[in-house]
C-alpha positions, 0 to 999 in steps of 0.5 A, a space after each residue: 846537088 845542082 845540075 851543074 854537077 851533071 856537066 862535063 870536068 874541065 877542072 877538078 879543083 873547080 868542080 869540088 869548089 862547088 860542092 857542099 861538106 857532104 858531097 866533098 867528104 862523098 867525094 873523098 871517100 870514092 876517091 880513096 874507095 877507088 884508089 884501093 881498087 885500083 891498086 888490087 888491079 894493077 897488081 892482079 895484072 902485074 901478077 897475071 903478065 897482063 898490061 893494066 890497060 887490058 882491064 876495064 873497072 865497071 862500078 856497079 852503081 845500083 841502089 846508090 844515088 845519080 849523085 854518086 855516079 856524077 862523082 864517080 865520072 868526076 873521079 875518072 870512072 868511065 864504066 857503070 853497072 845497073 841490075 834494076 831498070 825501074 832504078 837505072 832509066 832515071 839515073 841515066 837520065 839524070 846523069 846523061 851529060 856525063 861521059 859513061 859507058 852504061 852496063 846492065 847486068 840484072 836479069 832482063 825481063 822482056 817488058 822492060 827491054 825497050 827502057 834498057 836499050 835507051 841507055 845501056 851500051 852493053 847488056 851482060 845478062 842476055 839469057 834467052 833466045 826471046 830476049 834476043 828477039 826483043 832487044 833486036 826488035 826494039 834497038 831496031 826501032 829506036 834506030 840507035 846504034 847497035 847494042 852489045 850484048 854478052 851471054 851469061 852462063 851459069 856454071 852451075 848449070 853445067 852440073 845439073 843444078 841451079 836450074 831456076 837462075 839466071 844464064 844458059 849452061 855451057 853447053 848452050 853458049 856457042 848456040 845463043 852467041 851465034 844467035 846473037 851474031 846474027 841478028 840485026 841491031 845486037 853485036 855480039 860483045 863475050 860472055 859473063 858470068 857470076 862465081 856460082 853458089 852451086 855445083 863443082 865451082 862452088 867456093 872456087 871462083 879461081 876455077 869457075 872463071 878458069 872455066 869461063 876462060 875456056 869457053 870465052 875461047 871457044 866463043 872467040 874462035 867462032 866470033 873474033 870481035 866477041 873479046 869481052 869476058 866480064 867476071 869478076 866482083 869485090 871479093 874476087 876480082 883478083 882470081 877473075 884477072 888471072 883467068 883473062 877477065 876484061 871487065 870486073 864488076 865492082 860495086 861493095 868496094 867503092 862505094 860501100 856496103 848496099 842497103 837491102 833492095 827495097 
């Protein structure tokens, strides 16, 4: 793919002139990818009494080539989710003239927080008072804007299980969100989650985001800017959109069934 591709679409019928057989047909298939994910939203929200525009798609773009993230602006997508640095910082390199909102969702280890605050927007992981700490610290001294930050919580932790994972348990959201809050460079954006694989919500992600809906709430009363509540994936956006998610995760749906991670 030439670099022309990672420019800004004035026009689309000139922008898929000049791609190649591969690309057009990659093209296609996102687009009509997209189409069906778009009309699960829009009726999940018509379902829910929610306008459409209170729901913003993020394509979760990791393993998947710059390439595809370039078709993917030129198709409208404006959001895109990444979980692995060592994969997102040249990605967003590459794709740096494009007009995407980049959010990363993995588990964020502390050694790689200076790379992800170059490009992310917005990180959905944040899990721990130390990676509040250094996401300060190093968005403060790049002097970028600040940098939105969601809690993860694990619902699973919340019955004692899943101890070994990723998210703080409910009760700890309020403490590490009003952290948040009050450190400088971080501005606290909401709260994520994942339906978890364990405990009373297991199986039952209609539940488990109706939880997550709760505790949105109480972290809202608190924190009237923090409005983000990100849940929701390719399986079950829909019961994400009934319980209030302003962000869903999508990446299986549009862009096809990932290899293994190397």
């Amino acid at each position: 793919m030439t670099n022309d591709i990672y420019a800004a679409f004035p026009d689309r019928p000139a922008f898929t002139a000049g791609l190649t057989p591969a690309q057009l047909a990659r093209y296609e298939e996102l687009g009509t990818n997209l189409e069906v994910v778009e009309r699960r939203i829009a009726d999940a929200c018509a379902a829910a009494g929610r306008p459409r525009e209170e729901v913003t798609l993020v394509v979760v773009t990791k393993t998947y080539p710059a390439e595809d993230s370039a078709l993917l602006a030129a198709l409208g997508v404006t959001d895109v989710a990444e979980n692995r640095d060592q994969d997102a910082a040249p990605k967003a390199e590459l794709c740096a003239r494009l007009p995407l909102t980049w959010h990363f969702v993995g588990q964020l280890q502390t050694n790689k927080v200076r790379s992800v605050v170059s490009y992310a927007d917005l990180v959905h992981s944040v899990d721990r008072a130390r990676l509040v700490d250094s996401l300060s610290a190093a968005v403060l001294k790049t002097g970028r804007a600040p940098l939105g930050c969601l809690v993860q919580v694990a619902l699973d932790k919340e019955s004692g299980e899943g101890e070994g994972r990723a998210g703080v348990a409910p009760d700890q959201v309020l403490q590490l969100a009003g952290k948040i809050a009050d450190t400088p460079g971080l501005q606290l954006a909401g709260v994520m989650t994942v339906a978890p694989l364990a405990g009373p919500f297991a199986g039952d992600p209609a539940s488990a985001f109706d939880r997550l809906a709760e505790i949105s709430t109480a972290v809202r009363a608190a924190h009237p800017a923090a409005t983000m509540v990100s849940a929701g994936m390719s399986s079950d956006l829909e019961q994400a959109v009934a319980a209030g998610a302003t962000h869903v995760r999508v990446g299986t749906a549009v862009l096809g069934v990932r290899s293994p991670l190397r």
